[in-house]
FIKOLZA-1660 file (N, C-alpha, C; in steps of 0.1 Angstrom, whole numbers, plus 5000, padded with zeros to 4 digits):
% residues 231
   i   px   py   pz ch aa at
   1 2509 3984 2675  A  X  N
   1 2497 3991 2680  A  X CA
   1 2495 3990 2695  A  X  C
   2 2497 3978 2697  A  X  N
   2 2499 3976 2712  A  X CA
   2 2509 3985 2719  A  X  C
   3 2520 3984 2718  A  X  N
   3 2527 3993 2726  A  X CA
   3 2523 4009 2726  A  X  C
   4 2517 4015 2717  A  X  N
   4 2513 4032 2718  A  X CA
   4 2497 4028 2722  A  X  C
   5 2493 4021 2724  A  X  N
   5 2478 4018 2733  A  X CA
   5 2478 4027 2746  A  X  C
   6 2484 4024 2752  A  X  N
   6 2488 4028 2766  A  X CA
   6 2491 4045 2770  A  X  C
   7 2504 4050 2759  A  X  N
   7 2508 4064 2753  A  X CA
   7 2495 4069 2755  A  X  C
   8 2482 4067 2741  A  X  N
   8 2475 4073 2735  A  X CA
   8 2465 4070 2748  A  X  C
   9 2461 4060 2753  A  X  N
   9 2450 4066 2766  A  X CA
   9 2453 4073 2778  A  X  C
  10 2470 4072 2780  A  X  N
  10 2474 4081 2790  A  X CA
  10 2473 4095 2789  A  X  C
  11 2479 4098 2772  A  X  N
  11 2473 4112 2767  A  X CA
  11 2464 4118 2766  A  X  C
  12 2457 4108 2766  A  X  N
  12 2441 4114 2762  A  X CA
  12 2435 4118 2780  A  X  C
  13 2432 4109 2791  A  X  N
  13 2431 4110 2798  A  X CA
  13 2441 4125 2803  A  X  C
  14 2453 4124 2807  A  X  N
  14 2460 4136 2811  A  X CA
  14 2456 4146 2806  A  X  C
  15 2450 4152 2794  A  X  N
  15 2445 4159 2784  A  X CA
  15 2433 4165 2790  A  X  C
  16 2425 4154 2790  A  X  N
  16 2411 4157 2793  A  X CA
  16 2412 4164 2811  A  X  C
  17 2419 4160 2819  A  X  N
  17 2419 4161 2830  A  X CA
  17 2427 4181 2829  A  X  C
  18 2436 4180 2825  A  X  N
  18 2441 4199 2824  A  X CA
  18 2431 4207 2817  A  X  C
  19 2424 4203 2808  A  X  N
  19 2414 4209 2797  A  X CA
  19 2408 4210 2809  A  X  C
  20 2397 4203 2815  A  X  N
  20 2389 4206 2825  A  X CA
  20 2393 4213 2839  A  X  C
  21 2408 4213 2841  A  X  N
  21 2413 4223 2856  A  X CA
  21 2408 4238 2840  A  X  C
  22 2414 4240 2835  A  X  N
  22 2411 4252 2824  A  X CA
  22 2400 4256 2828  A  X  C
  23 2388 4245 2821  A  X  N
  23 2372 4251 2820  A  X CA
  23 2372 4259 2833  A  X  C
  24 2371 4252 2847  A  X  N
  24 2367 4253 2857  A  X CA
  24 2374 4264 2866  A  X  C
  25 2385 4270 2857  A  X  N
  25 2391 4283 2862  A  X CA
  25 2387 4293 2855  A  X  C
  26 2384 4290 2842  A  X  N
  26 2372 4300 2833  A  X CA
  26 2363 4303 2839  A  X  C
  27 2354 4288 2842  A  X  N
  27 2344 4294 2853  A  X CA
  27 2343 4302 2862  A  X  C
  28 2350 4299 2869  A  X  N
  28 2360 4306 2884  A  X CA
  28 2359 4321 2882  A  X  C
  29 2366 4325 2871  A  X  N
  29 2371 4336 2863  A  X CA
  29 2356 4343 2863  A  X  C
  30 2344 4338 2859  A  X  N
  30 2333 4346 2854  A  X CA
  30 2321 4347 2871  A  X  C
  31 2327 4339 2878  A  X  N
  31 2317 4336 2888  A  X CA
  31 2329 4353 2897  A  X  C
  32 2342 4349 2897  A  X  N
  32 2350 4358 2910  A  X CA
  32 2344 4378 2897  A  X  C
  33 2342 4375 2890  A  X  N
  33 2339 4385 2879  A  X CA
  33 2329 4394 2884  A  X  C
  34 2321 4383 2887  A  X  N
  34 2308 4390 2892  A  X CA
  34 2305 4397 2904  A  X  C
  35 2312 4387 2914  A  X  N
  35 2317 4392 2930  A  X CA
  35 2321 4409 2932  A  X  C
  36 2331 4407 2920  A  X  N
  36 2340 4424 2921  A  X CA
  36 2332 4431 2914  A  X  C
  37 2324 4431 2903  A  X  N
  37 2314 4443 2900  A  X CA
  37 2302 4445 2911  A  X  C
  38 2297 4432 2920  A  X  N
  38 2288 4438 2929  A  X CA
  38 2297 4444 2941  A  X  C
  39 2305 4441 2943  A  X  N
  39 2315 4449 2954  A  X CA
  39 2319 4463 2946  A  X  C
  40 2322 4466 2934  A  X  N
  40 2323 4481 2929  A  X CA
  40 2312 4487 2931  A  X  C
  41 2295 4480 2931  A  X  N
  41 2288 4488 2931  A  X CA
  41 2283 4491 2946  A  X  C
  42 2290 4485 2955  A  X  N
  42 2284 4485 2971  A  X CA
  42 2293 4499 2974  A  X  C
  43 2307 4499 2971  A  X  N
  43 2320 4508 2973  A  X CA
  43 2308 4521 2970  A  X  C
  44 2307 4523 2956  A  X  N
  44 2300 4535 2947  A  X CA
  44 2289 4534 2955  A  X  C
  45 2280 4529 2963  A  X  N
  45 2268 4532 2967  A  X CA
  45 2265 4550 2974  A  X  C
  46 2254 4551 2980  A  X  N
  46 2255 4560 2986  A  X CA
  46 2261 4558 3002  A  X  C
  47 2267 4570 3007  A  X  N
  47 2268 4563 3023  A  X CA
  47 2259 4562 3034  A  X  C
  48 2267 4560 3043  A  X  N
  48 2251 4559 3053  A  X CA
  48 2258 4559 3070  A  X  C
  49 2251 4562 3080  A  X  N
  49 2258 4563 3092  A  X CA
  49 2269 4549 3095  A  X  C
  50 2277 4552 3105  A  X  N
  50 2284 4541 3111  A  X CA
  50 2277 4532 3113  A  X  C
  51 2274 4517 3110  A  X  N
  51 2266 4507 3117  A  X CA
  51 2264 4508 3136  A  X  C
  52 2261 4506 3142  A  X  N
  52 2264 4505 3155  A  X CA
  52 2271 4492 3163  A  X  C
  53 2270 4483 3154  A  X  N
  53 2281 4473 3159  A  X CA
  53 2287 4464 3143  A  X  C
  54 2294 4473 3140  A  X  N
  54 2301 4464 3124  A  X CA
  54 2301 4451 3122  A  X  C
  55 2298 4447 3113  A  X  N
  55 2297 4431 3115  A  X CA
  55 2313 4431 3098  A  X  C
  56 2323 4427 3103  A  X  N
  56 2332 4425 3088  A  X CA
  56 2325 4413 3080  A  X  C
  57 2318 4406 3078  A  X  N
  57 2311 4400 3075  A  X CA
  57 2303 4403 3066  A  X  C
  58 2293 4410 3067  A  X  N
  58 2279 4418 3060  A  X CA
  58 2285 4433 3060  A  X  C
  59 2294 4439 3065  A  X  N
  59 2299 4455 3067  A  X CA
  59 2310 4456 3054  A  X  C
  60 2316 4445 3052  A  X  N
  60 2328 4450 3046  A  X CA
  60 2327 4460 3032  A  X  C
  61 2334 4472 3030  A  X  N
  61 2331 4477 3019  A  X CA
  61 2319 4491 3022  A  X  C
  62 2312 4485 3031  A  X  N
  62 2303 4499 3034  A  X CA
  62 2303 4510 3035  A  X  C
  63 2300 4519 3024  A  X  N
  63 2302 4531 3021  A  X CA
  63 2295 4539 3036  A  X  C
  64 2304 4547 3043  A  X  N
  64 2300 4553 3054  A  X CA
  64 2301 4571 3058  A  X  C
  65 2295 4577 3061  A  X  N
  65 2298 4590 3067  A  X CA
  65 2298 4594 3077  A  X  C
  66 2304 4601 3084  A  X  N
  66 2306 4607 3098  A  X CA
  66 2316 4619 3096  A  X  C
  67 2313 4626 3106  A  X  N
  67 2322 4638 3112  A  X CA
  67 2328 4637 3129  A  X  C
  68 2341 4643 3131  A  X  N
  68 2345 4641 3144  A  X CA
  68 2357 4650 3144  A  X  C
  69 2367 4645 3154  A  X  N
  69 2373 4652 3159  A  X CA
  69 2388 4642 3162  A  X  C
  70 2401 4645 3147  A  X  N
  70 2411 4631 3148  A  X CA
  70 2416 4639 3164  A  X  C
  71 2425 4624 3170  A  X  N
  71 2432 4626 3178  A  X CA
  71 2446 4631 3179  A  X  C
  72 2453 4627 3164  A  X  N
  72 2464 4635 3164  A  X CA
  72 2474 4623 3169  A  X  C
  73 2471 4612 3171  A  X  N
  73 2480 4604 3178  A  X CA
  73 2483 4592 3168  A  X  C
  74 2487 4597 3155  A  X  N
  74 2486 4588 3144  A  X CA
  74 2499 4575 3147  A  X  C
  75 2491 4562 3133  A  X  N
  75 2498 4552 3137  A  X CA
  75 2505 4554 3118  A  X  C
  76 2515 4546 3117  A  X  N
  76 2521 4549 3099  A  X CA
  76 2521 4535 3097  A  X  C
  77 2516 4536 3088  A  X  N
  77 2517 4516 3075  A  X CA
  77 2528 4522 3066  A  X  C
  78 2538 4514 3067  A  X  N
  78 2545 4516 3053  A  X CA
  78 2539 4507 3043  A  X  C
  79 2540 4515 3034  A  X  N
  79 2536 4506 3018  A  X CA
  79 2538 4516 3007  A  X  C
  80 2540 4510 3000  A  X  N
  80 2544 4516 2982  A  X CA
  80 2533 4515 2973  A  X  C
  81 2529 4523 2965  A  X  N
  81 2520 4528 2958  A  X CA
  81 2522 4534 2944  A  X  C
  82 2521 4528 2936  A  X  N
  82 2523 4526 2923  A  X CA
  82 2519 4539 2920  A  X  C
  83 2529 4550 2912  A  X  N
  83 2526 4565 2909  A  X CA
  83 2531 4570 2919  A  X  C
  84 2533 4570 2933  A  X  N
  84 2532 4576 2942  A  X CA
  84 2547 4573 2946  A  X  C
  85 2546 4562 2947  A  X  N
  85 2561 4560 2955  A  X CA
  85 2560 4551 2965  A  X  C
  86 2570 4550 2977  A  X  N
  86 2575 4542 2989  A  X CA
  86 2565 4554 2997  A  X  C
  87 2558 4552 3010  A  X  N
  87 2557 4562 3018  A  X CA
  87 2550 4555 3027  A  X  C
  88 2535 4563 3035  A  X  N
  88 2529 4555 3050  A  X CA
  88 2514 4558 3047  A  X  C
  89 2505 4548 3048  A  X  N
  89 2489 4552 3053  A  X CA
  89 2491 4558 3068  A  X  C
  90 2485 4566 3064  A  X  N
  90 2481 4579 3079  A  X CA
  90 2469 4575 3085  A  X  C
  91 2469 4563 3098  A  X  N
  91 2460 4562 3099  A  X CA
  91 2457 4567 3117  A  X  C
  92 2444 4575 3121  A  X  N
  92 2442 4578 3133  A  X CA
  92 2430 4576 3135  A  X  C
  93 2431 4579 3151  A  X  N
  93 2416 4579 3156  A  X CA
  93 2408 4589 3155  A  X  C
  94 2395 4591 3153  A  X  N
  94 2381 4596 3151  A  X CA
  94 2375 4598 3165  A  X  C
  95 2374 4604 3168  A  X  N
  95 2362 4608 3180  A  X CA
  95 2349 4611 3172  A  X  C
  96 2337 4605 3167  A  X  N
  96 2331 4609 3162  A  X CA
  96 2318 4619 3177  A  X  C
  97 2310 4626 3167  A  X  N
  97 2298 4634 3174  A  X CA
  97 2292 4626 3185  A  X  C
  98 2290 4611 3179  A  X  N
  98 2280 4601 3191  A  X CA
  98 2289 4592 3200  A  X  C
  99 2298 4604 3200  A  X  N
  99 2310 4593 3215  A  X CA
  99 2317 4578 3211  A  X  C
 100 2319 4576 3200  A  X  N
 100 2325 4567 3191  A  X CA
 100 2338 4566 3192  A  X  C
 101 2350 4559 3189  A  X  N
 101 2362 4565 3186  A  X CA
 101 2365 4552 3180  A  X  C
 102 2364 4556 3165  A  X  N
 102 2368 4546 3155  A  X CA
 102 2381 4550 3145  A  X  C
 103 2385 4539 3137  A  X  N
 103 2396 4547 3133  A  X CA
 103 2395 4547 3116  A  X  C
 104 2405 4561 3112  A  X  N
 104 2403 4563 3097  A  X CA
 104 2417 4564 3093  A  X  C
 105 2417 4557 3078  A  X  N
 105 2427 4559 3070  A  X CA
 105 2429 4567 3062  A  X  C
 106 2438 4578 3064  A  X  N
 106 2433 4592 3060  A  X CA
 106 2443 4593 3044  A  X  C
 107 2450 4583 3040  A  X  N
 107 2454 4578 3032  A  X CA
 107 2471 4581 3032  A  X  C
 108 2477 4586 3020  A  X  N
 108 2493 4582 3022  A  X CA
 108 2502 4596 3016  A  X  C
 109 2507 4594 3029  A  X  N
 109 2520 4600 3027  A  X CA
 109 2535 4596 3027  A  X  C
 110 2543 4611 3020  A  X  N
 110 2556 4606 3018  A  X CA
 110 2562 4601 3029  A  X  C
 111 2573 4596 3028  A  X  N
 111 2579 4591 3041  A  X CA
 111 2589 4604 3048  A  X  C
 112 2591 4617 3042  A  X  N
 112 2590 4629 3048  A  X CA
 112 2581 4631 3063  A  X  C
 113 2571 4629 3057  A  X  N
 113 2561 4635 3065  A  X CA
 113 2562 4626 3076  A  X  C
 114 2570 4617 3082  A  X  N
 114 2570 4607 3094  A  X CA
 114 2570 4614 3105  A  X  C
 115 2561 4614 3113  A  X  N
 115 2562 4624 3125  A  X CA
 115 2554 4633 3127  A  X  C
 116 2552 4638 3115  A  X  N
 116 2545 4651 3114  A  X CA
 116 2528 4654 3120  A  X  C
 117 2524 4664 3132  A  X  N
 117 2511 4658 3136  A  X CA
 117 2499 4666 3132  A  X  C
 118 2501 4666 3119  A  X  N
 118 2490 4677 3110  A  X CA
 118 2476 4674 3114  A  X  C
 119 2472 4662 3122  A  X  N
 119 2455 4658 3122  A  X CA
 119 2457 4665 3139  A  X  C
 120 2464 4666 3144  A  X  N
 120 2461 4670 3162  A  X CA
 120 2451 4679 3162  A  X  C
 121 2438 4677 3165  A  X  N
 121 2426 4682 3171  A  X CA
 121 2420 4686 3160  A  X  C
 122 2423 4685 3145  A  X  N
 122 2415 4690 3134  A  X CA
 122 2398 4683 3137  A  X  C
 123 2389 4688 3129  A  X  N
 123 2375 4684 3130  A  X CA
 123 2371 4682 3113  A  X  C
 124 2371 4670 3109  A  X  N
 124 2368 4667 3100  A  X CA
 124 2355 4659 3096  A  X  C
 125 2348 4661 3079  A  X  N
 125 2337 4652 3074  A  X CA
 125 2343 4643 3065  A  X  C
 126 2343 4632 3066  A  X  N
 126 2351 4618 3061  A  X CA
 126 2337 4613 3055  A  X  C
 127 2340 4610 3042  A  X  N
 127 2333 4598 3034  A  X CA
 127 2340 4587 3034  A  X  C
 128 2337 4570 3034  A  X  N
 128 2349 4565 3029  A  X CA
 128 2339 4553 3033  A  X  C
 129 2350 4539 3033  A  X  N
 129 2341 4527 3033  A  X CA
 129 2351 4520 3043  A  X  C
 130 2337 4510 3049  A  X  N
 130 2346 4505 3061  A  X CA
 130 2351 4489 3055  A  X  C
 131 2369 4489 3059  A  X  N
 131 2374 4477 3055  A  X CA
 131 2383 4470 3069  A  X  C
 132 2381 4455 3066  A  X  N
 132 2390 4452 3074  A  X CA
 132 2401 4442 3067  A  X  C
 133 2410 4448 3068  A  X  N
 133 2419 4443 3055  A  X CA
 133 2428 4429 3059  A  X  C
 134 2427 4422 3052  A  X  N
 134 2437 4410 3053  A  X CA
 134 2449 4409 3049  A  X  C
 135 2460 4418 3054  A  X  N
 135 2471 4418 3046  A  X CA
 135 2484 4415 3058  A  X  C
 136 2479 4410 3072  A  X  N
 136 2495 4402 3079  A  X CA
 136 2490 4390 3074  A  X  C
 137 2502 4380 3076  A  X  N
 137 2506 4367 3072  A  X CA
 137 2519 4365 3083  A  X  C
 138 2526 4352 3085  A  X  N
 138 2535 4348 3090  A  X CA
 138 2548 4355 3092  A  X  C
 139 2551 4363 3080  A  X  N
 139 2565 4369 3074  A  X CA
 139 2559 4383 3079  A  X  C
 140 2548 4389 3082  A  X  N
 140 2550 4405 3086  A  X CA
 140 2554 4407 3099  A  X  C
 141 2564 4416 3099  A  X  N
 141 2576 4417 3113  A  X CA
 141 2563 4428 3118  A  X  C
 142 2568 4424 3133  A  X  N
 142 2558 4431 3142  A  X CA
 142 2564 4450 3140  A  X  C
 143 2554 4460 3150  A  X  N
 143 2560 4472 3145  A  X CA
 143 2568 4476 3150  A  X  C
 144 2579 4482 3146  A  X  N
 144 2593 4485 3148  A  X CA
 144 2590 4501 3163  A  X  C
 145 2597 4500 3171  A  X  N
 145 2594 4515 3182  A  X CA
 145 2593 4527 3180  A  X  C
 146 2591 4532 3162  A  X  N
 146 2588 4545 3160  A  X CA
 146 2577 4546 3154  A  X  C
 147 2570 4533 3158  A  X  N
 147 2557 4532 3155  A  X CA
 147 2552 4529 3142  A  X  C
 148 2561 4530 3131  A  X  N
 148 2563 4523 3121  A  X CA
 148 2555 4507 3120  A  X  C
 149 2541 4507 3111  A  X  N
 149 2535 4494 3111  A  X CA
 149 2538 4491 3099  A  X  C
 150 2537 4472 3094  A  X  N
 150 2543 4468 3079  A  X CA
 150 2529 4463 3076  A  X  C
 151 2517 4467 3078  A  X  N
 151 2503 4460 3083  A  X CA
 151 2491 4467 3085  A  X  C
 152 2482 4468 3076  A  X  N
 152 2469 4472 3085  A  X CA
 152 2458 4458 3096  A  X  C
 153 2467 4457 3102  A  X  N
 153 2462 4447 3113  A  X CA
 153 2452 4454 3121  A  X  C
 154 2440 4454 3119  A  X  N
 154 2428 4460 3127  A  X CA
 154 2427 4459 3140  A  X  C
 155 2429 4445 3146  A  X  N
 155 2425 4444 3165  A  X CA
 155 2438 4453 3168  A  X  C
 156 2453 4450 3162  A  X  N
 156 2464 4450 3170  A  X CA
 156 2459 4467 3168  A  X  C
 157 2459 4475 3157  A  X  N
 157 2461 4489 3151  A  X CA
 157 2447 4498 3164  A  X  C
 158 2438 4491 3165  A  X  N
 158 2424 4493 3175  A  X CA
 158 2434 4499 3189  A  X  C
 159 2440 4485 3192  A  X  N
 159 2447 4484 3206  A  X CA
 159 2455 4497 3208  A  X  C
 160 2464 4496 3199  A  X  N
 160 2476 4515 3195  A  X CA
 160 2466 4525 3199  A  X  C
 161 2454 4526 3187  A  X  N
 161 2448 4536 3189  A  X CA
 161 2431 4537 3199  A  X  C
 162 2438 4529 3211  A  X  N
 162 2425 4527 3221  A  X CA
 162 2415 4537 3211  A  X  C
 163 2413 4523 3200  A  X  N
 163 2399 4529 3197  A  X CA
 163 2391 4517 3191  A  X  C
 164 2378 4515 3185  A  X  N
 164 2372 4500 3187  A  X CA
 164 2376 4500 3169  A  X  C
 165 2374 4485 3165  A  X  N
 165 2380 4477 3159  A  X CA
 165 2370 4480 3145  A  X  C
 166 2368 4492 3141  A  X  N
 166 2364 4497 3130  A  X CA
 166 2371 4508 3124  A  X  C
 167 2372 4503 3108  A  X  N
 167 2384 4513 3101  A  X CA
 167 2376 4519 3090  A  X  C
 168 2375 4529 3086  A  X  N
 168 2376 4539 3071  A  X CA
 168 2381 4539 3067  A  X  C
 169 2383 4536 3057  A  X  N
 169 2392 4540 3047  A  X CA
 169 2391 4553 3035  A  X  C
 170 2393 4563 3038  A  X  N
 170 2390 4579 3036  A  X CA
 170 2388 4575 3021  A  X  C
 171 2372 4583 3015  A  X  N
 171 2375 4582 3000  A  X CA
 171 2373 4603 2994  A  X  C
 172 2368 4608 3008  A  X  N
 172 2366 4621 3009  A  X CA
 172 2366 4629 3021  A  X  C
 173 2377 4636 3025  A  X  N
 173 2379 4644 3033  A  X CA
 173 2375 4658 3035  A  X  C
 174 2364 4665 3044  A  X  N
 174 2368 4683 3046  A  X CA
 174 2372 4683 3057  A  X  C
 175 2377 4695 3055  A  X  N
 175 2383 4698 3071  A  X CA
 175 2373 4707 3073  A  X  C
 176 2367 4708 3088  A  X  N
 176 2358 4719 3097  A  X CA
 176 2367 4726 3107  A  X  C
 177 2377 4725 3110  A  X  N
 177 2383 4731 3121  A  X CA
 177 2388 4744 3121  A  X  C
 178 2377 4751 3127  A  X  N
 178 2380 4766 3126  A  X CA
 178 2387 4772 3136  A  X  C
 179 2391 4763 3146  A  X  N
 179 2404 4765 3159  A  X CA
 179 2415 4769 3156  A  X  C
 180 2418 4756 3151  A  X  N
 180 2435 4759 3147  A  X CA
 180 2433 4765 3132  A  X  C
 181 2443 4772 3123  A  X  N
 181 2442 4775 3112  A  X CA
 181 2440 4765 3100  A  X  C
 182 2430 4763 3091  A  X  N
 182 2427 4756 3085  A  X CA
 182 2443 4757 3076  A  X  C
 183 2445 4745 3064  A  X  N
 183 2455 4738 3057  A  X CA
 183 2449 4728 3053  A  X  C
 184 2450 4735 3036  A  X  N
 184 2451 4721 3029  A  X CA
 184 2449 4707 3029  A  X  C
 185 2441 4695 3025  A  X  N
 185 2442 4686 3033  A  X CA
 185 2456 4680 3030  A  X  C
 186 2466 4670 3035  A  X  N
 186 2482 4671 3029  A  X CA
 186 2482 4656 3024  A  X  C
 187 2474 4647 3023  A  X  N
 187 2472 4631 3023  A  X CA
 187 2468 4628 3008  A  X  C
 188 2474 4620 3004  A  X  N
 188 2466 4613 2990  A  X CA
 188 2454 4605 2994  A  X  C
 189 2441 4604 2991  A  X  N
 189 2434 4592 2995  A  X CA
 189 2437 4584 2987  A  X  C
 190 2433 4566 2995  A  X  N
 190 2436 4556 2991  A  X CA
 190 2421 4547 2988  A  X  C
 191 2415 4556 2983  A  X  N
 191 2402 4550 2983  A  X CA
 191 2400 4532 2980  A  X  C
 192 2392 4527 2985  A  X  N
 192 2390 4513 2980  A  X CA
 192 2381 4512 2965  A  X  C
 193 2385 4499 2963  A  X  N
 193 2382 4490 2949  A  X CA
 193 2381 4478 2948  A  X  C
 194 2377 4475 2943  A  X  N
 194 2377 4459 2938  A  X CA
 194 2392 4454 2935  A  X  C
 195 2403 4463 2936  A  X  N
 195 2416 4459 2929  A  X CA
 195 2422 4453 2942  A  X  C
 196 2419 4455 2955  A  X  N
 196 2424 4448 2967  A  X CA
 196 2422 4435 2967  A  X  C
 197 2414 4429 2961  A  X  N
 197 2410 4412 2958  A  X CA
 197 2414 4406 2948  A  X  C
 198 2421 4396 2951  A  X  N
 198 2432 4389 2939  A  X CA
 198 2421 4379 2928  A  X  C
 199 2424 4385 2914  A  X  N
 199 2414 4377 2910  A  X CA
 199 2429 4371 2900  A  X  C
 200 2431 4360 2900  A  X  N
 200 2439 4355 2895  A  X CA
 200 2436 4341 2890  A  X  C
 201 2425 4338 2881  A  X  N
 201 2419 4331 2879  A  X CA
 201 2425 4325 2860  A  X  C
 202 2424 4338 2855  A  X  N
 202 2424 4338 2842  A  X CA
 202 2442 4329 2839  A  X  C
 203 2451 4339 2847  A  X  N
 203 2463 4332 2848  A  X CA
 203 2460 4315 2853  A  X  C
 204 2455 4313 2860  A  X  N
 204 2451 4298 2862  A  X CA
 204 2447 4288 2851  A  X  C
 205 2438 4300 2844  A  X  N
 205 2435 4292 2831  A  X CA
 205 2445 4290 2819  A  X  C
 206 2448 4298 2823  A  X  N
 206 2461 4303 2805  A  X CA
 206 2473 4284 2814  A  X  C
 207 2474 4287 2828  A  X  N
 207 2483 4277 2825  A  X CA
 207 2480 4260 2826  A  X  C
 208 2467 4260 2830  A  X  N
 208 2462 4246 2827  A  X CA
 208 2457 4241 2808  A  X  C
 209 2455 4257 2806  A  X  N
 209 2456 4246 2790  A  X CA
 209 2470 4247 2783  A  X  C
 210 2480 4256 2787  A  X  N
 210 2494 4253 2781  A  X CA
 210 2498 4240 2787  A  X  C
 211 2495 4238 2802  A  X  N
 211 2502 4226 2805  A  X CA
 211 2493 4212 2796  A  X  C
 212 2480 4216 2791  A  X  N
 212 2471 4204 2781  A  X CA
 212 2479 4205 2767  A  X  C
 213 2484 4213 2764  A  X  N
 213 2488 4214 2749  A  X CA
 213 2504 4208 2752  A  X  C
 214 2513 4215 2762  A  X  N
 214 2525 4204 2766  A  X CA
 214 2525 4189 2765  A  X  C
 215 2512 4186 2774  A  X  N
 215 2508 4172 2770  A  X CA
 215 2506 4165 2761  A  X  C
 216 2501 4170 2750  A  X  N
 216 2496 4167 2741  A  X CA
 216 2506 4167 2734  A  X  C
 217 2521 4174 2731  A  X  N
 217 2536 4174 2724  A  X CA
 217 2540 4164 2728  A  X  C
 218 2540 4163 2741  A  X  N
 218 2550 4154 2748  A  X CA
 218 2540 4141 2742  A  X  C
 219 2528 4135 2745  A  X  N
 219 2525 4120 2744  A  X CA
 219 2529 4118 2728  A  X  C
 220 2527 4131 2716  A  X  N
 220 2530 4127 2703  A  X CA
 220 2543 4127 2702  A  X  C
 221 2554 4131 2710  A  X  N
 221 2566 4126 2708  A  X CA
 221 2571 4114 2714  A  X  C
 222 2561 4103 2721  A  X  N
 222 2565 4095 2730  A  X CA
 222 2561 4085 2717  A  X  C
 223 2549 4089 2711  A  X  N
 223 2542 4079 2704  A  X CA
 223 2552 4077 2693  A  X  C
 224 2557 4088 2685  A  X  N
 224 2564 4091 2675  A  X CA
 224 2581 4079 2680  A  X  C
 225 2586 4080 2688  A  X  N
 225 2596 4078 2696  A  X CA
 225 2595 4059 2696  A  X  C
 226 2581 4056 2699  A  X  N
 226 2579 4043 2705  A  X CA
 226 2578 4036 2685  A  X  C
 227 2571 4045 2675  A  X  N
 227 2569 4040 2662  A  X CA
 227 2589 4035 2660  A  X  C
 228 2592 4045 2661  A  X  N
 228 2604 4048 2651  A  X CA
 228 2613 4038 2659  A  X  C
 229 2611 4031 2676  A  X  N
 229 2620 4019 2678  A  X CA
 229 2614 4008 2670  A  X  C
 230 2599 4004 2664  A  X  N
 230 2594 3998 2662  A  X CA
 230 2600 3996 2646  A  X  C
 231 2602 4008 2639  A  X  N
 231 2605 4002 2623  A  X CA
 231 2619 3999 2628  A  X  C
% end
């Protein structure tokens, strides 16, 4: 009995300790749960003018409207898009009505369309929500000379498009421009969601109680193992 003393409180302790990473990623799971339904319902709100000085902080997600006039001097994100394929967010500058020049992501196209400068001088009304996205890290290679970005990097993407450090993300586009000949709008939007935020909680859970039930094989095979030198 002595020698599986030791087994059986190690087990038990190890046990108790994964069971509880589990709970507390359940938790996790119901608290990050809640975050993303009130962020679905900020997205879905109604819109409202440009803030006058964005705060990403209290701004992020804010459903916004304006009209303006793109520049036509677009910057391309490559990224792939599930349904869609490999292609670029189209993103340019806005001259809006009140002397603004913010920028919009007018969403994605094929990788065809590289080059192509379908927004030059159009005058558009943009619905969409303002994001500032977190997606460089260490490993994203800076942009290659065809202007080609791997990044929605907002200061760097601002700087390209000498325009200030506020992005749309298009969830509704018209075109107004009665100059040049109206067309189609040619862009998929990429509207935002709650699916941009990693909720990966539940997977956390699933593997802190397999790693408690591993536990729990392994000390009954240790115990089993320690009996059976014993007879």
């Amino acid at each position: 009995m002595r020698k599986i003393f030791f087994p059986i409180l190690l087990g038990i302790a190890g046990c108790a300790i994964l069971l509880s990473l589990g709970v507390w990623q359940v938790q996790r799971l119901q608290w990050k749960t809640g975050i993303l339904t009130e962020i679905d319902a900020t997205i879905a709100s109604d819109p409202v003018a440009i803030p006058a000085d964005p705060d990403p902080a209290t701004d992020q997600f804010r459903p916004v409207a304006t009209q303006g006039r793109l520049k036509g001097t677009p910057l391309y994100v490559l990224v792939t898009i599930e349904g869609l394929g490999p292609g670029y967010r189209y993103v340019d500058a806005l001259e809006t009505e009140d002397g603004r020049t913010v920028m919009v992501d007018l969403g994605w196209v094929p990788l065809a369309q590289l080059g192509n400068p379908f927004t030059k001088f159009h005058v558009i009304d943009v619905t969409g929500n303002l994001h500032w996205p977190d997606d460089k890290d260490d490993w994203t290679p800076d942009p290659d000379p065809k202007g080609i970005w791997f990044t929605r990097d907002v200061p760097s993407i601002a700087a390209g498009l000498n325009a200030e450090q506020t992005l749309i993300v298009a969830r509704d586009v018209q075109l107004l421009d009665l100059v040049t000949p109206l067309q189609s709008y040619p862009f998929q939007p990429l509207p935002l969601d709650s699916g941009v935020i990693k909720n990966d909680h539940l997977n956390y859970a699933i593997t802190w109680f397999m790693l408690a039930l591993v536990w729990v094989i392994m000390t009954g095979y240790l115990i089993f193992r320690i009996r059976q030198e014993d007879r």
